[in-house]
C-alpha positions as CSV (number, residue, x, y, z in Angstrom):
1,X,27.0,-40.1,242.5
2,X,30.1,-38.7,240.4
3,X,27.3,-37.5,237.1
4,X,25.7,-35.8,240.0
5,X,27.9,-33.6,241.1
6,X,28.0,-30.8,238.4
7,X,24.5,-30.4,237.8
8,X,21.8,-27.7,239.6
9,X,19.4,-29.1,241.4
10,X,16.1,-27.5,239.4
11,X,12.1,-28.7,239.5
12,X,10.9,-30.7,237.0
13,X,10.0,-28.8,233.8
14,X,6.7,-29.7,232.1
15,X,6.3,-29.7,228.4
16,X,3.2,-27.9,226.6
17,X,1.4,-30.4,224.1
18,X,1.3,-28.3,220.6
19,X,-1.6,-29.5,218.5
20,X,-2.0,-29.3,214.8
21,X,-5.1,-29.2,213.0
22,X,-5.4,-32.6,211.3
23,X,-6.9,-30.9,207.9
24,X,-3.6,-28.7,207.7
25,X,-1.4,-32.2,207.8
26,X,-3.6,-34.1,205.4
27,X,-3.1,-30.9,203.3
28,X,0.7,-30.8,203.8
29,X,0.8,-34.6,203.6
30,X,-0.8,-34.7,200.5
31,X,1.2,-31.9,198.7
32,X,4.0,-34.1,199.9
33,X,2.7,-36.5,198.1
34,X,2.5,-35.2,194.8
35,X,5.3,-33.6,194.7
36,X,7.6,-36.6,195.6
37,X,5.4,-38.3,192.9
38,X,6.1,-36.0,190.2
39,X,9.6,-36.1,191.3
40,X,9.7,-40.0,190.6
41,X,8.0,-39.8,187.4
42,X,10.2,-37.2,186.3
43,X,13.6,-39.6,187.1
44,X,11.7,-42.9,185.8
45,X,11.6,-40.5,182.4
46,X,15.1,-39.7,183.1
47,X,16.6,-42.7,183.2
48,X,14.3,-44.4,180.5
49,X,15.7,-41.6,178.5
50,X,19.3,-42.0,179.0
51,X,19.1,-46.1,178.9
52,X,17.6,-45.4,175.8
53,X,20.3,-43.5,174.4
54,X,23.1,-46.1,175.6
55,X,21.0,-48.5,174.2
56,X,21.4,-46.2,171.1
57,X,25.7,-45.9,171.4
58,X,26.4,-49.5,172.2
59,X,24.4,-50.3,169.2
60,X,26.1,-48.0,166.9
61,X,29.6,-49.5,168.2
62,X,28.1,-53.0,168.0
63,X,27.5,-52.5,164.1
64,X,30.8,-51.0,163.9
65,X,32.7,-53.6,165.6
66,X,30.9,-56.2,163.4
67,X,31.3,-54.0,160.3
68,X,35.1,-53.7,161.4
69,X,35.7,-57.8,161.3
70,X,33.4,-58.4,158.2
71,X,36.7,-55.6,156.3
72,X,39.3,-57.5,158.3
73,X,38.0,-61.1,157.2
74,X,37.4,-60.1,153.8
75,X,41.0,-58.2,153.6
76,X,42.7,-61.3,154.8
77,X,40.6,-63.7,152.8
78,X,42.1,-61.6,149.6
79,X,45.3,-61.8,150.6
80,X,45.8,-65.8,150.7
């Protein structure tokens, strides 16, 4: 009872049924589609790209790192 109080007492409104043409949503749909398609392909290349050049920078610091212990062992092998 309280809800009730503030509201208008009104008939019952009924809604209009809009229709689309089904040829204009497979149309849409399909667009869609290949849009969101190329957009995947485009981010799969992307990534591929940039895991490619990490792959790339951590083997440049890998060689360094090994290249940095081979002077160190040899610079303390001369010493002794």
């Amino acid at each position: 009872m309280r809800g009730e109080l503030g509201r208008t007492k009104r008939p019952p409104v009924s809604f209009e049924r809009v229709r689309r043409t089904t040829r204009c949503l497979r149309v849409s749909t399909r667009s869609r589609l290949a849009q969101r398609s190329e957009l995947n392909r485009r981010v799969h290349e992307q990534l591929v790209d940039q895991l490619r050049d990490e792959r790339l920078v951590a083997s440049d610091a890998l060689t360094q790192i090994v290249e940095h212990a081979l002077v160190e062992h040899v610079g303390h092998g001369s010493r002794a």
